[in-house]
ZAMARGU-4260 file (C-alpha; in steps of 0.2 Angstrom, whole numbers, plus 5000, padded with zeros to 4 digits):
<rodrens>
0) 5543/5601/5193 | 5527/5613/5191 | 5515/5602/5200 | 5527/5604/5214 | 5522/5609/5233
5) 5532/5620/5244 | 5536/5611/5260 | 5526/5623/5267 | 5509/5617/5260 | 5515/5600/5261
10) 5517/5601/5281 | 5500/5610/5282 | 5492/5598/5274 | 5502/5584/5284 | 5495/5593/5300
15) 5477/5595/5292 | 5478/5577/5290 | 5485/5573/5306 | 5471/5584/5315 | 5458/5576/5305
20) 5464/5556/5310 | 5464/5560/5327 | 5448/5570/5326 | 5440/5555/5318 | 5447/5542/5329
25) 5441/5551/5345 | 5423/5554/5336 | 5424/5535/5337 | 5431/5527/5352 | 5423/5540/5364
30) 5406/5534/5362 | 5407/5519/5361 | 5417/5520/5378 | 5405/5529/5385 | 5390/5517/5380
35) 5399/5502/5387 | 5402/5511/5402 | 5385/5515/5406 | 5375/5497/5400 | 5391/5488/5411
40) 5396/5477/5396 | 5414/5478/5396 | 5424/5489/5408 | 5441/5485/5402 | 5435/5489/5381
45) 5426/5503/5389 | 5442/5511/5399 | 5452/5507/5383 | 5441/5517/5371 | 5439/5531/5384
50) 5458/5531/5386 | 5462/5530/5368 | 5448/5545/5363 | 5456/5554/5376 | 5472/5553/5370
55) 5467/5556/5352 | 5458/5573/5359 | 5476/5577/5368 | 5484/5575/5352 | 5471/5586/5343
60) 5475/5598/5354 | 5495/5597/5352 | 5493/5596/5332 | 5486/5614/5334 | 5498/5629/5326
65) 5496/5639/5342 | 5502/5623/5352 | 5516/5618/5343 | 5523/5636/5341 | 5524/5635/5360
70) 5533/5620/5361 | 5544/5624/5350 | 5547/5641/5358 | 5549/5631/5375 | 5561/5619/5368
75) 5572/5633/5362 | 5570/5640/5380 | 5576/5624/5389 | 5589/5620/5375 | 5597/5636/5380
80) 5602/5642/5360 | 5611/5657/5358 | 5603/5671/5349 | 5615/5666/5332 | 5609/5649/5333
85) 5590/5654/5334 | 5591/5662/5319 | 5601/5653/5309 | 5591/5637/5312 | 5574/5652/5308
90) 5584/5656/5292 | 5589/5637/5288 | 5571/5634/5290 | 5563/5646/5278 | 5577/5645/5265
95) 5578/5624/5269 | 5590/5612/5262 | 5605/5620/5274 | 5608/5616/5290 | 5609/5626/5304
100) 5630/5629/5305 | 5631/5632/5287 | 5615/5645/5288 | 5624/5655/5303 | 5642/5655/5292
105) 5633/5660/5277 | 5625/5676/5288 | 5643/5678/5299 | 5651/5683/5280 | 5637/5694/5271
110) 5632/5703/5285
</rodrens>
């Protein structure tokens, strides 16, 4: 319909959203890791919240643009695709609804 959004926008905002949780999440656990940790409380909840705020920051980090370009750059390294192949899948992507093998036939016969 009109209202529609690309999938681009849509996956931007996914990621936003994705950011955000774990930004919030991390703004949550790491303190109160920290406090239990210094006034001796609980070691365990403490280690727990610090482990899980850590892990939220690691995965704010890999939500980033910059970081997922590169992992997707290194996974096209280590999976060893062919030249047609990368850009067949960069043209399925941008067109979307084709796959891969039909984008790189489709490209074989008009160009």
């Amino acid at each position: 319909g009109t209202w529609a959004m690309q999938p681009s926008v849509r996956l931007r905002r996914l990621w936003a959203a994705a950011r955000l949780i774990c930004l919030l999440f991390a703004a949550n656990t790491l303190p109160l890791g920290v406090v239990a940790l210094v006034e001796g409380v609980d070691y365990l909840g403490a280690a727990a919240n610090l482990f899980a705020g850590s892990c939220a920051l690691l995965l704010l980090l890999a939500f980033r643009p910059s970081s997922r370009r590169r992992m997707h750059a290194l996974l096209f390294e280590h999976l060893h695709f062919d030249d047609q192949s990368r850009a067949a899948a960069m043209v399925a992507s941008m067109t979307g609804g084709i796959t891969a093998e039909a984008a790189l036939q489709s490209a074989s016969l008009n160009f």
